[in-house]
C-alpha positions, 0 to 999 in steps of 0.5 A, spaced: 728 217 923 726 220 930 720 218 928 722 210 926 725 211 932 719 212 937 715 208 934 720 202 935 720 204 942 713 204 943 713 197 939 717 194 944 713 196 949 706 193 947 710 187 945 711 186 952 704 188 955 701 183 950 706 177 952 706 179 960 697 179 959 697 173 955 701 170 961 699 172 967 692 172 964 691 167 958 683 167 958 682 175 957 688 175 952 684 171 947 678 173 950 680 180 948 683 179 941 677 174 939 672 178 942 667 180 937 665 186 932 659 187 929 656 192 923 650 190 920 650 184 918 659 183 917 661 180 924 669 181 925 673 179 931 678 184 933 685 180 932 681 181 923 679 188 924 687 189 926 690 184 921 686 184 915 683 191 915 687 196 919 694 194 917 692 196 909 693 203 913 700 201 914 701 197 907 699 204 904 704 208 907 708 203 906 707 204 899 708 211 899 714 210 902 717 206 897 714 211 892 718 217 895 725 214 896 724 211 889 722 219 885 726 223 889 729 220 895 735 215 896 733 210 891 732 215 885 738 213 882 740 206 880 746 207 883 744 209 890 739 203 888 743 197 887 747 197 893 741 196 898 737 192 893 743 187 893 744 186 900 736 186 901 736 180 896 741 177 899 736 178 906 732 175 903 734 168 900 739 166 904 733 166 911 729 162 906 733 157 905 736 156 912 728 155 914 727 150 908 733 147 910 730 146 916 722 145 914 723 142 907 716 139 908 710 138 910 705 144 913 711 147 916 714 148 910 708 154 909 713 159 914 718 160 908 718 167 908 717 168 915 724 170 916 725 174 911 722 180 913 727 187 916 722 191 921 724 198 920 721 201 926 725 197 930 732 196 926 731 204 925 730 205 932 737 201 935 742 205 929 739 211 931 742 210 939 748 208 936 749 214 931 755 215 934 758 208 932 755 208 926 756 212 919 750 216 918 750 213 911 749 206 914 743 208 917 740 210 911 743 204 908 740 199 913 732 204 911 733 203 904 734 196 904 728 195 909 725 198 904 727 194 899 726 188 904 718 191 904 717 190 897 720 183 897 715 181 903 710 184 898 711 180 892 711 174 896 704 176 900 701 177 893 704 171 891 705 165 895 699 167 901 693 169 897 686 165 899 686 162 892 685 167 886 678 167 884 679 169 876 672 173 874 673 177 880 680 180 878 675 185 873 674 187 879 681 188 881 682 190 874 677 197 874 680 199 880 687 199 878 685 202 871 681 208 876 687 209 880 691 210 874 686 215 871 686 219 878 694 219 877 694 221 870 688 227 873 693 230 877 688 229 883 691 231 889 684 230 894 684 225 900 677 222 900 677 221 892 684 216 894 681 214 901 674 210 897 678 207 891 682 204 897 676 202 899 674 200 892 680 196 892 680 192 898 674 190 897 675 187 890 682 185 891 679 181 898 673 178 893 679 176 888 682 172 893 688 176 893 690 179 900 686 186 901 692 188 905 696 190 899 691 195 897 694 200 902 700 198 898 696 199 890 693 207 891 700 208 896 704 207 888 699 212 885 698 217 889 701 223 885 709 225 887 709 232 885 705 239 887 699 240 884 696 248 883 701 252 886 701 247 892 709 247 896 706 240 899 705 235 894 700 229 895 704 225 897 708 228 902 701 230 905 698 224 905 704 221 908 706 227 914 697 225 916 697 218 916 704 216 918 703 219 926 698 215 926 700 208 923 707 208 927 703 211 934 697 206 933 696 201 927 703 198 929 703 198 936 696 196 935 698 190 930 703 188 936 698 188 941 694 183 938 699 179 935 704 178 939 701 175 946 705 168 946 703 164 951 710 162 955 708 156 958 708 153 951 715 153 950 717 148 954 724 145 952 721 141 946 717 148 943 724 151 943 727 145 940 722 145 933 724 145 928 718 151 926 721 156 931 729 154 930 728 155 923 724 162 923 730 164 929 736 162 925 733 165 920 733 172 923 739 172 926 744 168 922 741 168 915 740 175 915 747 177 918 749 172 912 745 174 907 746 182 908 753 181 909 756 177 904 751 181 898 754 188 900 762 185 901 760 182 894 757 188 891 763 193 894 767 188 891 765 186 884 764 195 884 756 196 885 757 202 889 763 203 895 762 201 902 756 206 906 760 211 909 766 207 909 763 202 914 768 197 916 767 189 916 764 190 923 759 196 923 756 191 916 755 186 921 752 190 926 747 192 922 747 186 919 745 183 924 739 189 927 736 188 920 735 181 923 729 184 928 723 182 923 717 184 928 711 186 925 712 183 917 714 177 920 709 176 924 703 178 920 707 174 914 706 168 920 699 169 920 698 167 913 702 162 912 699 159 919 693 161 919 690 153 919 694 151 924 695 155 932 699 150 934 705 153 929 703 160 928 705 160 936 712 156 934 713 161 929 711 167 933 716 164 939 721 165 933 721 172 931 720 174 938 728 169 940 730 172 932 728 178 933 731 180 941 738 175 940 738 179 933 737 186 936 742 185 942 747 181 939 748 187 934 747 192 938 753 189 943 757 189 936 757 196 934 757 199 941 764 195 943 767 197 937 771 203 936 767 210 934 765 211 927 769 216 922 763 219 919 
């Protein structure tokens, strides 16, 4: 958590940076961020270098995480399980809908699940300074259903924001996944071996169409949960302690540099009046707060599991509400869904900036002025 918490910190201030550069110089922003990268003969800009490639880094310990709350953490029981994986349902659908209700159709339509993604480091970041008015339980219920949140936003990436499949090349896709499955099997425990089948497999997931990205997420699953060799460490604890620092301290911060320099000057009355960016900010705030809130009080009620720390009404709104942040998934979701039209991804990205800050705020304010947590 103090990890997460860090990170968050760090987030927000390369989130500021990008948006004070890219209004008090446009010009070097865009230069910046489109600026040409050549390896032999692949050229690719530095925004793609980011998003399609360094971010497989994040989506593997993504996939890691996921795969150790799942063995041996938080979620490895189907009743620490339901509880978040409700509310993380309810997260989901409710922000979706409002978008749609708002962008039934048209071009528009495409950032449906924008909103529908919690950022972990940020919603981390703000609980950890209000431990003294939250249960710690609620803290980890909030992590669980962000991870739960995660593997969402996962399914609906490979789903709904692939470049058009293309069937022959899921061979390809197909050895890879055969071969992971085969490492796993062996027992293999070494890092270069898991470091090329990503390689292997972002490379055939990117021929296929689908989002190479999500190879991250593919060998993060596989790799092994358990010691191997007399080993106290397993691989993935080791793996995950190597590469975590890294992708919280560099790729995140890094992403949020590159992505989130949105030109203020555009979002004159009309820009904030779209119907893009009120979609994806309403979304955030109150379809998360809705969404969450209403999915935990129905599963307490109908017995799925008891109250997170006993959390009152008000502390399951206040988190509720800070799971709104939806930062780096939202934005990296907007890009995909927008990646056609600059004029909406740039209303899209407006909206997880007022969502996420309005969500983050407003929730914070609710916990800090309540009373002091029992536990």
């Amino acid at each position: 958590m103090r990890l997460e918490a860090s990170s968050g910190l760090l987030l927000l201030g390369t989130a500021a940076v990008a948006l004070v550069w890219a209004n008090v110089s446009r010009e070097t922003y865009t230069a910046a961020t489109a600026s040409e990268i050549a390896i032999g003969a692949i050229h690719f800009s530095v925004l793609d270098l980011v998003n399609e490639g360094l971010m497989t880094l994040f989506f593997l310990v993504v996939g890691m995480e996921i795969k150790r709350e799942l063995v041996h953490g938080d979620l490895d029981t189907l009743g620490k399980a339901a509880l978040p994986a409700v509310a993380a349902v309810g997260g989901m659908l409710v922000p979706a809908a409002i978008y749609l209700a708002i962008n039934s159709e048209g071009p528009a339509s495409r950032g449906w699940a924008i909103p529908i993604a919690t950022d972990i480091a940020f919603s981390v970041g703000v609980l950890t300074f209000l431990r003294g008015r939250v249960p710690s339980a609620l803290i980890v219920f909030v992590t669980a259903l962000a991870i739960f949140d995660d593997i969402g936003g996962i399914v609906v990436i490979a789903f709904f924001y692939g470049h058009g499949v293309h069937a022959p090349a899921l061979l390809g896709v197909a050895a890879c996944g055969a071969a992971l499955f085969a490492l796993n099997r062996a027992r293999v425990g070494s890092g270069i071996v898991y470091g090329l089948a990503c390689l292997a497999l972002w490379y055939a997931m990117h021929r296929a169409g689908v989002h190479a990205t999500l190879a991250g997420v593919a060998v993060g699953l596989t790799v092994p949960s358990h010691a191997l060799g007399g080993e106290e460490e397993t691989p993935l604890d080791r793996f995950e302690n190597a590469l975590h620092p890294w992708v919280a301290f560099g790729v995140v911060p890094l992403f949020a540099l590159v992505n989130a320099g949105v030109f203020l000057g555009d979002a004159s009355w009309s820009s904030l009046a779209n119907s893009v960016t009120i979609g994806i900010g309403s979304g955030l705030l109150v379809g998360k707060t809705l969404g969450i809130f209403g999915a935990t009080l129905a599963a307490v009620k109908g017995g799925i599991a008891p109250r997170p720390g006993a959390a009152t009404n008000r502390q399951l709104v206040g988190a509720s509400m800070i799971a709104g942040i939806g930062f780096t998934v939202s934005i990296f979701i907007a890009a995909l869904a927008f990646a056609d039209s600059p004029a909406l991804l740039a209303d899209a990205k407006l909206g997880i900036l007022l969502g996420s800050v309005a969500s983050g705020v407003l929730g914070f304010l609710v916990l800090r002025l309540g009373p002091p947590a029992n536990g």
